[in-house]
MIMAR-862357 format. One line per 8 residues: number of its first residue (from 0); for each residue x, z, y of N, C-alpha, C. Coordinates in Angstrom, 2 decimals. Atoms other than C-alpha are relative to their C-alpha. Example, Ala and Ser with C-alpha at 12.3 -4.5 7.8 and 13.67 -1.06 7.14 Angstrom:
BEGIN
0> 0.89 0.00 -1.19 12.30 7.80 -4.50 0.90 0.00 1.20 ~ -0.82 -0.06 -1.19 13.67 7.14 -1.06 -0.77 0.73 1.09 .
//
This chain:
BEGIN
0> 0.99 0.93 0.52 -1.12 -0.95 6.52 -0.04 -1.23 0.89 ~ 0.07 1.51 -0.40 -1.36 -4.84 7.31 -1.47 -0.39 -0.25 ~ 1.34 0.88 -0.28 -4.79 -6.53 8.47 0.37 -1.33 0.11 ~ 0.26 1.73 -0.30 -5.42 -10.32 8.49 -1.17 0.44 0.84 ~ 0.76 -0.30 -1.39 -7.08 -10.26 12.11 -0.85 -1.53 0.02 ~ 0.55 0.94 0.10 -9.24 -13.21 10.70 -1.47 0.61 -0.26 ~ 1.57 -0.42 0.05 -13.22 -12.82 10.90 -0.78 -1.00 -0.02 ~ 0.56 1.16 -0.04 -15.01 -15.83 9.58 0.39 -1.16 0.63 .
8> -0.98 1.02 -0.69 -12.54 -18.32 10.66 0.72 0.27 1.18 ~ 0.20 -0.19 -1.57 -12.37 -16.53 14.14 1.07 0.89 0.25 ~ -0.75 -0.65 -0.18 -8.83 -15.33 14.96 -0.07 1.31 1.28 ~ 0.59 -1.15 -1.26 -9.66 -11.63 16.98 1.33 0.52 0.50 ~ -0.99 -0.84 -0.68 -7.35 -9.87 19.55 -0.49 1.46 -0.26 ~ 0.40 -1.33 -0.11 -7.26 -6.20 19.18 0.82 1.09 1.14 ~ -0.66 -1.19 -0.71 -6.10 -2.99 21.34 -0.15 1.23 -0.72 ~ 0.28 -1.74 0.21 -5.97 0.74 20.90 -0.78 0.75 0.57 .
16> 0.80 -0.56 -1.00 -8.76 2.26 21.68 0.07 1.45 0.61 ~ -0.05 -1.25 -1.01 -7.28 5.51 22.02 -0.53 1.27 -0.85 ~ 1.01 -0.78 0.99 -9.87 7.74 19.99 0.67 0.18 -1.18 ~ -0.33 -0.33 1.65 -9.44 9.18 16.67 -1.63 0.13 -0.70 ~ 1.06 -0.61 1.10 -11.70 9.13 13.56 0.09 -0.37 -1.22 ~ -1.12 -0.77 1.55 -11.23 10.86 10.64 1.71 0.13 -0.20 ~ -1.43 -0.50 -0.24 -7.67 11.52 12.37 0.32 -0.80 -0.09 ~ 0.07 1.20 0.13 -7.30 8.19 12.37 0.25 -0.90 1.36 .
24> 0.05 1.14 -1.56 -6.29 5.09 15.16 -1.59 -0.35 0.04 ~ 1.70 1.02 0.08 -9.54 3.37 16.18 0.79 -1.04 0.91 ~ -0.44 1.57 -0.64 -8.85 -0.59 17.64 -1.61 -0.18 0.84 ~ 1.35 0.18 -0.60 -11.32 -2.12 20.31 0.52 -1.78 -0.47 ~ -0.27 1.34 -0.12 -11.50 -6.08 19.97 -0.44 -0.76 1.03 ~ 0.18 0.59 -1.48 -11.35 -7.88 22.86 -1.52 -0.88 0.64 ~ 1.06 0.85 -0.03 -14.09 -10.38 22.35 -1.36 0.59 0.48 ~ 1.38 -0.46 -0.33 -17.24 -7.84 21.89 0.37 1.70 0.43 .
32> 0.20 -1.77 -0.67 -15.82 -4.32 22.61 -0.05 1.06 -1.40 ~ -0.21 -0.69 1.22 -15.94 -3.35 18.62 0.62 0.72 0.08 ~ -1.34 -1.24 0.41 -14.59 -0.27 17.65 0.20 -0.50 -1.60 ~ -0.41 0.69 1.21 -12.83 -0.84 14.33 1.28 1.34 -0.21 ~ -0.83 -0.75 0.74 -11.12 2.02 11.81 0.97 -0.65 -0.80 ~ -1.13 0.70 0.13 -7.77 1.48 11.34 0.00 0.39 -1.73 ~ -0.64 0.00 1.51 -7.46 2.77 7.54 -1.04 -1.30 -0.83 ~ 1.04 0.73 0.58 -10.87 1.00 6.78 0.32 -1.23 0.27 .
40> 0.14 1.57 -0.43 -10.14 -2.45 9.05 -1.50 -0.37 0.08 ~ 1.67 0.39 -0.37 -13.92 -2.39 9.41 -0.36 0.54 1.37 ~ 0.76 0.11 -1.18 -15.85 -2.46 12.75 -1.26 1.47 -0.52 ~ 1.07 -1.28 0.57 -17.31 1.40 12.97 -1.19 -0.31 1.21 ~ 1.11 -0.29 -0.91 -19.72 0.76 16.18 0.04 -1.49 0.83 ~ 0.24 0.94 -0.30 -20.88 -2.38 17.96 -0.07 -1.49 -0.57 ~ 0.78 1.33 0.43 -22.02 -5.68 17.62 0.94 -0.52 -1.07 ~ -0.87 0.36 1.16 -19.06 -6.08 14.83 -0.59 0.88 -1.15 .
48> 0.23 -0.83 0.96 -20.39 -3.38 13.05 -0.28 -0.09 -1.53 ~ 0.15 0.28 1.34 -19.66 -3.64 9.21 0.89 -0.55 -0.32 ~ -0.67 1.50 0.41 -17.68 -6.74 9.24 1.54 0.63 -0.26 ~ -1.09 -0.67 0.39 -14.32 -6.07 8.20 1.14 -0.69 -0.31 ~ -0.94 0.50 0.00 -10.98 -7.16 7.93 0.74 -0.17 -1.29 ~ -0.60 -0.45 1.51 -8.79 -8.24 4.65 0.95 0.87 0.25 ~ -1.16 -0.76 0.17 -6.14 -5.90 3.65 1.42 -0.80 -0.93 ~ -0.92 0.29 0.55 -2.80 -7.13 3.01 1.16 0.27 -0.91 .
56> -1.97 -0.54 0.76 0.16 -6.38 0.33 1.01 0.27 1.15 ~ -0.94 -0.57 -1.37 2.61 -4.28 2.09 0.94 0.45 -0.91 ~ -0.92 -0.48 0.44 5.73 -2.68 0.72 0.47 1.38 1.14 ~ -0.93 -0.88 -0.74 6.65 1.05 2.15 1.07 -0.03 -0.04 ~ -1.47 -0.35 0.50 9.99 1.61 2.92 0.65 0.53 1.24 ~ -0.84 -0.27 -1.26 12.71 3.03 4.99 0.31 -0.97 0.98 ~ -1.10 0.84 -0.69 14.49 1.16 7.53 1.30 -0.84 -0.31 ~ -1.28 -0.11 0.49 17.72 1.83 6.16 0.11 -1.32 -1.52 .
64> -0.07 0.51 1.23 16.67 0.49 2.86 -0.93 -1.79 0.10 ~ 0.24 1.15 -0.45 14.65 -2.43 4.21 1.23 -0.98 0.52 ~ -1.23 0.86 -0.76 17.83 -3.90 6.30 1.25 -0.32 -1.39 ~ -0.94 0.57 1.24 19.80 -3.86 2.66 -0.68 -1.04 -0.26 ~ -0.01 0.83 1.45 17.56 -5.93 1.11 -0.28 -1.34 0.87 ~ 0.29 0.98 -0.97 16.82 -8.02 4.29 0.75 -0.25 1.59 ~ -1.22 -0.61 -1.06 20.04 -7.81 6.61 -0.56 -1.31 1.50 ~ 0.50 0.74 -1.11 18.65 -10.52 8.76 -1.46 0.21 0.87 .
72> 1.39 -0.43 -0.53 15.20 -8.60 9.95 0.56 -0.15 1.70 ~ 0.27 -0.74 -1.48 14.56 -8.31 13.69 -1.35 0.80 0.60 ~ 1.41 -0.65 -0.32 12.41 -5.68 15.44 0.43 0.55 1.21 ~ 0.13 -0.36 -1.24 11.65 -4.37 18.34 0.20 1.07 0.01 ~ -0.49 -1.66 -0.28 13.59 -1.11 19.73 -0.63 0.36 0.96 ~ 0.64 -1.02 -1.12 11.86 1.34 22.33 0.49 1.11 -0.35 ~ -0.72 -1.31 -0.12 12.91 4.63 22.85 -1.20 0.76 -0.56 ~ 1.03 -1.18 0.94 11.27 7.15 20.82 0.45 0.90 -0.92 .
80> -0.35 -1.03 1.53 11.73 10.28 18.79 -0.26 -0.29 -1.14 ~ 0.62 -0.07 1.69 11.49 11.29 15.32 -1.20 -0.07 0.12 ~ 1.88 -0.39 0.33 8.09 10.83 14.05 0.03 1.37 -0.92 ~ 0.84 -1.28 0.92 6.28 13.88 12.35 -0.37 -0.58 -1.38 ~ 0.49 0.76 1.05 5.32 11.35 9.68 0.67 0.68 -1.35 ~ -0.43 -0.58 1.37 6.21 13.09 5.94 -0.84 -0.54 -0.90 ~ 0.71 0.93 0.85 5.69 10.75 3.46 -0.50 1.13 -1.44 ~ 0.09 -1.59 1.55 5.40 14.02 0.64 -1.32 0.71 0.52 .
88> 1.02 -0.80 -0.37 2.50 14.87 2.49 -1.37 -0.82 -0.05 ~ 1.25 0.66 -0.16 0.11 11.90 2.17 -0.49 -0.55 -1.73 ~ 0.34 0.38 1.39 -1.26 10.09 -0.60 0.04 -2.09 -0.30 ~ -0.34 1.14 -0.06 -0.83 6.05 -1.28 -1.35 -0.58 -0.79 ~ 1.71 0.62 -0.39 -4.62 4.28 -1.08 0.06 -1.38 -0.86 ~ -0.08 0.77 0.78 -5.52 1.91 -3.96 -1.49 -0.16 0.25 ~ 1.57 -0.25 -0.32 -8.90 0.77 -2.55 -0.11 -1.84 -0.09 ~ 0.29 0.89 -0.11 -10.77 -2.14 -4.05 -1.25 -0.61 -0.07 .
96> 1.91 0.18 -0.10 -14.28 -1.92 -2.68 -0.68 0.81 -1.19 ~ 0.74 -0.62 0.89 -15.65 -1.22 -5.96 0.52 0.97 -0.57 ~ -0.72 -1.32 0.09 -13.25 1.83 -6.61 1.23 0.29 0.59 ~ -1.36 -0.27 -0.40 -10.62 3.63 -4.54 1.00 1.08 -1.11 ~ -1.07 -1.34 0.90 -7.75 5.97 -6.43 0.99 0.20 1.33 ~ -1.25 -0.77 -0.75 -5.57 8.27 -4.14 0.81 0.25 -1.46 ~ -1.04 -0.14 0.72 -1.80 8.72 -5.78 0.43 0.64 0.92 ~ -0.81 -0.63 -1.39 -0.11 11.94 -3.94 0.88 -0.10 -0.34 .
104> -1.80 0.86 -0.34 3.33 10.75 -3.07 1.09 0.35 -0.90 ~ -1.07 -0.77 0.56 4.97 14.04 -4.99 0.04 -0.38 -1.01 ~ -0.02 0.16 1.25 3.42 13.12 -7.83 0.26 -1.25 -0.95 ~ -0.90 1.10 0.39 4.76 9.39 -7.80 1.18 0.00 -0.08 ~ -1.51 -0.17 0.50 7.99 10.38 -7.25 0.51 1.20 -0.69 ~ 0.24 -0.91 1.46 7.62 13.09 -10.11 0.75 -1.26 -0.88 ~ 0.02 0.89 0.83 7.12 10.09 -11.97 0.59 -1.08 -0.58 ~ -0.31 1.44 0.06 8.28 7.15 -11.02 -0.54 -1.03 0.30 .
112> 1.27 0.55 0.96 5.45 5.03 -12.33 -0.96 0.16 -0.53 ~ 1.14 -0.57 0.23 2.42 5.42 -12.37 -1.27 -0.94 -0.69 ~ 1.06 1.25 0.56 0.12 2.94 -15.00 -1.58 0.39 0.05 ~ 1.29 -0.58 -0.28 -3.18 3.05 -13.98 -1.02 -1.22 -0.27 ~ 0.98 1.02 -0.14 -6.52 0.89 -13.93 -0.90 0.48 1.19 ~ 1.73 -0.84 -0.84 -8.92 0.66 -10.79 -0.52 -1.55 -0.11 ~ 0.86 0.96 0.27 -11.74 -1.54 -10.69 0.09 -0.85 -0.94 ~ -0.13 0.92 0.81 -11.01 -3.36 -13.78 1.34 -0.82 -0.34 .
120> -1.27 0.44 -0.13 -7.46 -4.29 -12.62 0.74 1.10 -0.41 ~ -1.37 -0.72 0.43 -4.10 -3.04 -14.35 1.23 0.19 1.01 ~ -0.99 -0.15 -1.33 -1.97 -1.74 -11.76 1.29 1.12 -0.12 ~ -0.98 -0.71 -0.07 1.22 -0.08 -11.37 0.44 0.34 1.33 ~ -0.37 -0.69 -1.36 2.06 2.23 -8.62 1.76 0.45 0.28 ~ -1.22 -0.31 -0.40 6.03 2.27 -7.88 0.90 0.68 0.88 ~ -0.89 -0.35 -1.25 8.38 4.23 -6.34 1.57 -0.10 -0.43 ~ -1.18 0.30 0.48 11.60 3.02 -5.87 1.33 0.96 -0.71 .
128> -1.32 -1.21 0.85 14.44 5.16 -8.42 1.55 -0.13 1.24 ~ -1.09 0.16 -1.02 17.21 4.11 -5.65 -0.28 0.50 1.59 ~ 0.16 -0.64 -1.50 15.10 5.20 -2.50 -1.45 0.52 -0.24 ~ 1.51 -0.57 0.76 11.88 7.46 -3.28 -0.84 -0.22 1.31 ~ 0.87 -0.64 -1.24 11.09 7.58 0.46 -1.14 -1.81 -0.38 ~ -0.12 0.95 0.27 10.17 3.65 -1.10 -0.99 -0.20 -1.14 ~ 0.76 0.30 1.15 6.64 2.53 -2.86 -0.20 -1.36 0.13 ~ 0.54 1.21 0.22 4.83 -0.63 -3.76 -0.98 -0.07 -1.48 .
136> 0.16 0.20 1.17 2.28 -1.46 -5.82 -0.55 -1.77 -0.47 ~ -0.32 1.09 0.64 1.92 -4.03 -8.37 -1.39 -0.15 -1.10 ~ 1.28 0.02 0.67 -0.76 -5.67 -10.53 0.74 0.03 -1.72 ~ -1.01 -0.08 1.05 0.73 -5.08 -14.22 -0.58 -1.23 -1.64 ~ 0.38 1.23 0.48 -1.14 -8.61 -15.40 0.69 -0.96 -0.04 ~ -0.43 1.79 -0.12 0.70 -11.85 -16.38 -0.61 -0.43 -0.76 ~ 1.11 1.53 0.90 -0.69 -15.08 -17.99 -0.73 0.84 -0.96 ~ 0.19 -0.08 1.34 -0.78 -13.75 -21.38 0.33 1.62 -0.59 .
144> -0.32 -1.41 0.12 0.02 -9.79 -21.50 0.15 0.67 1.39 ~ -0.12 -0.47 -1.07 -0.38 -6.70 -19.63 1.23 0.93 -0.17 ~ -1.37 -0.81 0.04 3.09 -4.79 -18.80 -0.34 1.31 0.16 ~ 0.06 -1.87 -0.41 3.45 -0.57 -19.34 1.15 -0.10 0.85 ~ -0.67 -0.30 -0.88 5.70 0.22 -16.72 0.68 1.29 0.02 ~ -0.25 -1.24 0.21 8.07 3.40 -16.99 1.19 0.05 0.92 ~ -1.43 -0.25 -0.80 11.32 4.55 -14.44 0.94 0.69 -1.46 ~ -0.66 -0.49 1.11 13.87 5.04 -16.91 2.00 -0.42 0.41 .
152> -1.98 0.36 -0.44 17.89 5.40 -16.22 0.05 -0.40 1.23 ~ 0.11 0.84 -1.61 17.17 4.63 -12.14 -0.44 -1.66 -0.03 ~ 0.28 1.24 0.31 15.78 1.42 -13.57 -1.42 0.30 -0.07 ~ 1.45 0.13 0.69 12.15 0.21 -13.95 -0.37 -0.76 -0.87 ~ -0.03 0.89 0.96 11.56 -1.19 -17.03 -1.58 -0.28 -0.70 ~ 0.98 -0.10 1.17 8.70 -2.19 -19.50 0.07 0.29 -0.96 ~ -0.51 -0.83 0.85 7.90 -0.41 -22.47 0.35 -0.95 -0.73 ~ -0.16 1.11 1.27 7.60 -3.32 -24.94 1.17 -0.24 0.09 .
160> -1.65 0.73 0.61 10.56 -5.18 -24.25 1.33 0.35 0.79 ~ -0.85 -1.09 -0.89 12.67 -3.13 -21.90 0.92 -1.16 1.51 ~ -0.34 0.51 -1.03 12.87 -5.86 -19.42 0.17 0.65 1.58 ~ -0.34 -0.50 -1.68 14.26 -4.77 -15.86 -1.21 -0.53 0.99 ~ 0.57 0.41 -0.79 12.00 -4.96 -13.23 0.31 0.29 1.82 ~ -0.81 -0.34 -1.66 13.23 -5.02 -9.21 -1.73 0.44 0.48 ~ 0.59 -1.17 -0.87 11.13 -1.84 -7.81 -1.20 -0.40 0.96 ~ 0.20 0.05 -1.67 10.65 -3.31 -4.30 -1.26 -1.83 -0.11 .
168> 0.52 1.44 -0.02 9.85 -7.39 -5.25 -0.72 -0.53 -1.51 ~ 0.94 0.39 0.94 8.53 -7.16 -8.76 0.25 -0.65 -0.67 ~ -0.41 0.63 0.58 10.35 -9.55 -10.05 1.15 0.34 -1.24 ~ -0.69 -0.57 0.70 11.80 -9.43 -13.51 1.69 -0.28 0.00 ~ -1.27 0.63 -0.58 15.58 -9.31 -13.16 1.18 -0.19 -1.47 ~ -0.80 0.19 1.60 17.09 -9.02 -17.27 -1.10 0.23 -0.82 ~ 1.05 -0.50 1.19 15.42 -8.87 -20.40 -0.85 -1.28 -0.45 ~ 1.12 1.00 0.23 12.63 -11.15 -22.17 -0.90 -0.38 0.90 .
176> 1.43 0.66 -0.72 10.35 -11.57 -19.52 0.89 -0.63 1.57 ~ -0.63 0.23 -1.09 12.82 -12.45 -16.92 0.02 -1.09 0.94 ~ 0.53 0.84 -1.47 12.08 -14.59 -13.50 -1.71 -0.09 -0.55 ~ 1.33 -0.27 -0.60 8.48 -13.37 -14.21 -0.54 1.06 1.50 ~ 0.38 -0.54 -1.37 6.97 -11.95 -11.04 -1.48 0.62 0.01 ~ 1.41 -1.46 0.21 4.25 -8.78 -10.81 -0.32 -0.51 1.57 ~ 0.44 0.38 -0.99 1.77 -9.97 -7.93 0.27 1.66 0.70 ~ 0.11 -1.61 -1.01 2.10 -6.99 -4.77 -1.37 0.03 0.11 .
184> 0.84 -0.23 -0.57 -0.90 -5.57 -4.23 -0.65 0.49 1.17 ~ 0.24 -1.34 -1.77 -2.75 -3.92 -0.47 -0.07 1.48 -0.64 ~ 0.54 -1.61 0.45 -2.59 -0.23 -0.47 0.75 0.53 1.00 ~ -0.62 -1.00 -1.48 -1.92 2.49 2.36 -0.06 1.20 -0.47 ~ -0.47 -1.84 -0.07 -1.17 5.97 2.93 -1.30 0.95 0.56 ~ 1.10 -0.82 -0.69 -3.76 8.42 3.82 0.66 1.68 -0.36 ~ -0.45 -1.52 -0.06 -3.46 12.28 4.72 -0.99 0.80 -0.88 ~ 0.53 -0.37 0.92 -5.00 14.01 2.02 -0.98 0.44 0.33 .
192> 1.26 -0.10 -0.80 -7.60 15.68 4.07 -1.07 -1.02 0.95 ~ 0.90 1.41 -0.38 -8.97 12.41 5.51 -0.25 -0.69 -0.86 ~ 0.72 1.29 1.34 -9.64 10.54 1.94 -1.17 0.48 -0.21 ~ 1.26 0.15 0.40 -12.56 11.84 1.47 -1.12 -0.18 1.58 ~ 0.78 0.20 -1.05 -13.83 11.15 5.06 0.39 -1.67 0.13 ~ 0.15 0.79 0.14 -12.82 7.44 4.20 -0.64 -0.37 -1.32 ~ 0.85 0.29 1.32 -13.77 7.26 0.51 -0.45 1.10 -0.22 ~ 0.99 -1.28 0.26 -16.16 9.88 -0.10 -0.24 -0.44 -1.78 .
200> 0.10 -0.20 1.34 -16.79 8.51 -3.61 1.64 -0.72 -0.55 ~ -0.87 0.72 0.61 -13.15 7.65 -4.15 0.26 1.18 -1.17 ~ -0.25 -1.17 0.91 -11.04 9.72 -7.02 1.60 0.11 0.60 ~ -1.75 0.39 -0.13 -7.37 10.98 -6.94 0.42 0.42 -1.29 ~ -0.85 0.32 1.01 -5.12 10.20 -9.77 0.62 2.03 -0.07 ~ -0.53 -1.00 0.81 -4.19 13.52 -11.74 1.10 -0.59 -1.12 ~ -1.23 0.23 0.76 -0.85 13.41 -13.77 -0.11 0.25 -1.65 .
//
């Protein structure tokens, strides 16, 4: 998950505070000493308390499959094992204040595609047919129509007009609707036993 570390104009430094809750990072911010939950981006204790951070469009993905589609990335190496991290084990966080939806991972890449509505918005939950370890989601609104979304032949297409759609960037790549572009939406991962100790009134998506 990606924060904009902006707070009423006021660019904040953060650290690690070290702590867990709800199994969870917690951040301190330099300025007042805030603690701040990393899935939430909100300030859980001190004089920040409440205030909260936006959430940014993110794209999961491998490594492997990131450096195809972006051979010029650079990042920073350190020495470190495997992570424990199992993406088949969490759930992918569609939270927009006025309603969250958990999607568990198996049951996107069951799928494919997952057409859904939260808060009033038409959204499509993707996982890529070429790399599953590989989601993103997408708002399934343009100008003038909303797109069904289905994985079909390792392709993602729409139902109406069976335009191609690229997985990862959303953009249409053959078909009638083609060089239209599906906005990314924010959304994170959570461990299935901690969603309801962040959204207590959220729901999770049944198949």
């Amino acid at each position: 998950m990606v924060h904009r570390r902006q707070v009423d104009g006021e660019t904040l430094v953060f650290g690690v505070h070290g702590a867990l809750w709800g199994n969870a990072m917690t951040w301190w911010d330099h300025d007042t000493g805030s603690i701040w939950s990393q899935p939430l981006g909100e300030a859980i204790v001190g004089p920040r308390k409440g205030q909260a951070l936006e959430l940014l469009p993110v794209s999961y993905s491998t490594w492997e499959a990131w450096l195809g589609g972006h051979p010029e990335t650079l990042a920073l190496a350190v020495p470190a094992g495997r992570t424990g991290f199992d993406l088949d084990e969490l759930y992918v966080v569609v939270d927009f204040t006025e309603e969250a939806v958990a999607y568990p991972v198996p049951d996107l890449q069951r799928s494919g595609v997952i057409n859904d509505e939260v808060a009033g918005l038409e959204i499509a939950v993707v996982s890529d047919p070429a790399d599953p370890e590989r989601w993103t989601v997408f708002s399934r609104r343009l100008d003038d129509r909303v797109v069904e979304l289905a994985a079909r032949g390792g392709a993602v297409v729409d139902i109406e007009t069976g335009t191609t759609w690229d997985p990862v960037r959303g953009i249409a790549v053959d078909g009638e609707l083609a060089g239209e572009i599906l906005d990314t939406l924010p959304a994170l991962t959570s461990y299935p036993g901690d969603y309801d100790t962040f959204w207590p009134e959220g729901s999770v998506w049944q198949p």
